[in-house]
Each structure stands twice: as structure tokens, then as C-alpha cells.
C-alpha positions as a printed Julia matrix, in Angstrom:
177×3 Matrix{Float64}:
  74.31  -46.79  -27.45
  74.47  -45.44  -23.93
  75.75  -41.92  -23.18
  78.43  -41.33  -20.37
  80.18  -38.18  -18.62
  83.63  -39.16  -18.37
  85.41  -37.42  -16.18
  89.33  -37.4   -15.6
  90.96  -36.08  -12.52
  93.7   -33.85  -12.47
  94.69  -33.39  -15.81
  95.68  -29.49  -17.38
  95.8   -28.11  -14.06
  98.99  -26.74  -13.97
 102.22  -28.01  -15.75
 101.82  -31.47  -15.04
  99.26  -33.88  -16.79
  99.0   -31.67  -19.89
  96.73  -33.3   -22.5
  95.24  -31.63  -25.61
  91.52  -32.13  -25.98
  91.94  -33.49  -29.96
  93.93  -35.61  -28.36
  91.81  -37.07  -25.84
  89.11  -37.37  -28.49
  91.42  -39.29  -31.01
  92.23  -41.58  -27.85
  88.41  -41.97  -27.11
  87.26  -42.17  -30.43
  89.82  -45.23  -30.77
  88.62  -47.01  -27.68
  84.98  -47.12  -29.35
  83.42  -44.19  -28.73
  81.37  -42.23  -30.84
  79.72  -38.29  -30.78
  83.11  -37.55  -28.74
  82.36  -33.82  -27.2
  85.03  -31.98  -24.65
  84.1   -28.79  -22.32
  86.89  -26.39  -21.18
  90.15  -28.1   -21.04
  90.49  -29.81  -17.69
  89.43  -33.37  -18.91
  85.77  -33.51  -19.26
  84.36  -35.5   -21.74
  80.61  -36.55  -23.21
  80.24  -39.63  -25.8
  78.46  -42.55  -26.46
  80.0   -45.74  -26.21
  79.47  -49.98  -26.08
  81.35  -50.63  -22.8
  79.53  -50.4   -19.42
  80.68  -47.34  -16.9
  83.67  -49.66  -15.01
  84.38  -50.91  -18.22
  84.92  -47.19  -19.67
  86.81  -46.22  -16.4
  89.49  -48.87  -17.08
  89.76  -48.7   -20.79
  90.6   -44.89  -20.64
  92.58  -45.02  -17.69
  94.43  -47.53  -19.35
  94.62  -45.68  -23.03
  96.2   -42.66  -21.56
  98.64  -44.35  -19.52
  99.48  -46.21  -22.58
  99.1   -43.13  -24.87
 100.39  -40.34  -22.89
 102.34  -42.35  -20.23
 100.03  -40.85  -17.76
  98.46  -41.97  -14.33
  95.1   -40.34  -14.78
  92.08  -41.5   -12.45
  88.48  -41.56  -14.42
  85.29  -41.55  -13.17
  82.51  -42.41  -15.54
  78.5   -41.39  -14.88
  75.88  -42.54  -17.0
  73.88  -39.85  -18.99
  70.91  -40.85  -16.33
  73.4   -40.66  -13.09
  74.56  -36.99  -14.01
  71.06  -35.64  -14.6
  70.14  -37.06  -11.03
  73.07  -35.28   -9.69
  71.78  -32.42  -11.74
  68.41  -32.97  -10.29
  69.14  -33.68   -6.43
  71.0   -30.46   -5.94
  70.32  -29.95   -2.62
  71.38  -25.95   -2.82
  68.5   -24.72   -5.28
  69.08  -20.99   -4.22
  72.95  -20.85   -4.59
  73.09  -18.51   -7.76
  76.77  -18.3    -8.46
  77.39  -21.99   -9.6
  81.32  -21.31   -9.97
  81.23  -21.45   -5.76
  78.74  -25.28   -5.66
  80.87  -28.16   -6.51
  79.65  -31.67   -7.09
  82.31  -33.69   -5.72
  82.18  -37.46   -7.54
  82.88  -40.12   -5.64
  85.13  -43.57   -7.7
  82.44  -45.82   -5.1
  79.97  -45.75   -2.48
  81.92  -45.52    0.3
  81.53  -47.89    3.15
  78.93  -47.27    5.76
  81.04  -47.69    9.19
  83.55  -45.38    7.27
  80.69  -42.92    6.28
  79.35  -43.51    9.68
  82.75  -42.55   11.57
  83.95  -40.07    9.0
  80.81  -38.39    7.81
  82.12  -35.23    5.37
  79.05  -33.27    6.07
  80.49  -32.71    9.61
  83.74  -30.88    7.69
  81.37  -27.87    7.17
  78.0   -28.25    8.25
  74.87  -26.47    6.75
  77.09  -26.14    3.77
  77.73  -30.08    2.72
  75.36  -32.63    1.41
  75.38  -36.6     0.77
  74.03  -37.65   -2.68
  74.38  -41.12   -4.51
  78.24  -41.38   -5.02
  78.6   -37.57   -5.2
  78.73  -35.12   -2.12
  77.45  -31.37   -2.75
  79.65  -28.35   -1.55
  78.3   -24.74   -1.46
  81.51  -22.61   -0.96
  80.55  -18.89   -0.65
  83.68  -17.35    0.08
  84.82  -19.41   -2.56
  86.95  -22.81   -3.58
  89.73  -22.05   -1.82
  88.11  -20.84    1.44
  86.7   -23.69    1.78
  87.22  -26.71    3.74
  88.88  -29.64    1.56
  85.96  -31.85    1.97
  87.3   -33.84   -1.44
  90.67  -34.37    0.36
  88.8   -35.31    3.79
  86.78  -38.12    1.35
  89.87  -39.39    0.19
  91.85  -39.85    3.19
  89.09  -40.79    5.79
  86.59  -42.75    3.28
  89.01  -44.41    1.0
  87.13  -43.48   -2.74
  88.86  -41.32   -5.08
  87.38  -37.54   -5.98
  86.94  -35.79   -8.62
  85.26  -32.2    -8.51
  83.4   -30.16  -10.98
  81.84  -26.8    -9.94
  78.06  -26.35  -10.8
  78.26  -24.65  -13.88
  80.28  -27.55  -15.54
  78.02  -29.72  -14.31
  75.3   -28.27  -16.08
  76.99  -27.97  -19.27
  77.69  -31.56  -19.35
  73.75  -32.76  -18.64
  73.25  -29.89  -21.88
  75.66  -32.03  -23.9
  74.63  -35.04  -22.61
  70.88  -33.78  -23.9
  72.44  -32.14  -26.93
């Protein structure tokens, strides 16, 4: 059975969206999948499961609303997809992987869009185009930063979710686990 990073947007970040981890596992574990693993508690999520990636996507999104009564946006990456992310870092030499995000992309975004509205302008030298994911080495930190994810959004017309580099690499070592 294929593995998958699925990974929800927005959820136990602050005092909305609040959703244990047991039960996000119960839900999962009821929509099919199996070897159900969490990491920290801001809705990441490794398992094995039947259903293809959109498949996945809709199926939780559509649990928790059900469940939890909860608009929650999922992005799903294959156990392959997330080790080329891993792989294609484009900052080898950042140390500090709490200041490199991997911001995940819901879709390829359209090429005129791209084209007129390229992120990697936002903060040059410091932001990269990958394969549905763009790379974001914040030294000052997060929230020094420009909001490239927010730029994506509004400008490109996918939805983003972020994980920093450490939790990236966590989730390949479940993924391999």
C-alpha cells in the first residue's frame, strides 16, 4: 500500500482549529488508513493508505469537516514526492532548518501566472521553485521574512501549506521508518 505525507493547513495554531492528534488518527484510521503516525501537533500526518493522493485530499478534508465541523485544507505528497523535496533542497548549507521552509503548493500553478507573478522575485537569492513546492531560506527568521506563501496564494491562485526544514525531515524519517 502506498505511503503519503498528509499535511493539513492551519490547524492547532492558536485557538481556532484545535484538533487532538488521537483524534486525527481515529479519523484517519477510519477513512482506511493504516501505520497512522503524527509529528508535533500542528496537523502532520504519515500512513499508508488505498486511495490515490487527490483521493486522500478529499476524503480527509471531508472527514474533518464532517467530524470536527471544520474547514481544514489538505495537501497530500506521496512517500516518493516528499523525499524529492527532501532531495532538491536547493539551500544545502543553511544549518538551522527551523529558518528553511518548504512551502507546498495544492497544484502546479499556471505558467502565465508563474510567469507574471514569479515568487522568487518576493526575495531574491533567498527563494527557489521546486515541483509543486517553493523553498524559503529565512535567516532573520519566519517572521522577518517576506510572506512568499501569502504572495502564492493571492497572485498564483494554489493553496499553501508550510513546514520548516526540520519537519520536513522528520516526516521523510517516518515515511522511511
Amino acid at each position: 500500500m502506498p505511503r503519503y505525507a498528509v499535511l493539513l493547513r492551519g490547524i492547532n495554531v492558536g485557538r481556532a482549529k484545535r484538533i487532538a492528534m488521537a483524534d486525527l488518527r481515529a479519523l484517519l484510521a477510519d477513512l482506511g488508513g493504516t501505520d497512522v503516525r503524527t509529528l508535533l501537533q500542528s496537523g502532520n500526518v504519515v500512513l499508508s493508505a488505498p486511495a490515490g493522493p487527490a483521493e486522500l485530499e478529499a476524503a480527509v478534508e471531508e472527514g474533518i469537516a464532517e467530524r470536527f465541523g471544520m474547514d481544514v485544507r489538505c495537501l497530500v505528497r506521496t512517500a516518493e514526492e516528499l523525499r524529492a523535496v527532501a532531495s532538491a533542497n536547493p539551500f544545502p548549507d543553511v544549518e538551522d532548518g527551523s529558518r528553511l521552509m518548504a512551502l507546498f503548493l495544492s497544484a502546479v500553478p499556471d505558467g502565465a501566472l508563474l510567469a507574471a507573478h514569479d515568487p522568487v522575485a518576493v526575495d531574491p537569492g533567498r527563494v527557489r521553485s521546486g515541483d509543486r513546492v517553493f523553498y524559503q531560506w529565512c535567516p532573520d527568521g519566519l517572521m522577518a521574512a517576506p510572506a512568499v506563501g501569502t504572495y502564492v496564494e493571492k497572485h498564483l491562485g494554489v493553496a499553501v501549506t508550510a513546514r520548516n526544514w526540520n519537519t520536513v525531515t522528520k516526516l521523510v524519517a517516518l515515511l522511511d521508518a
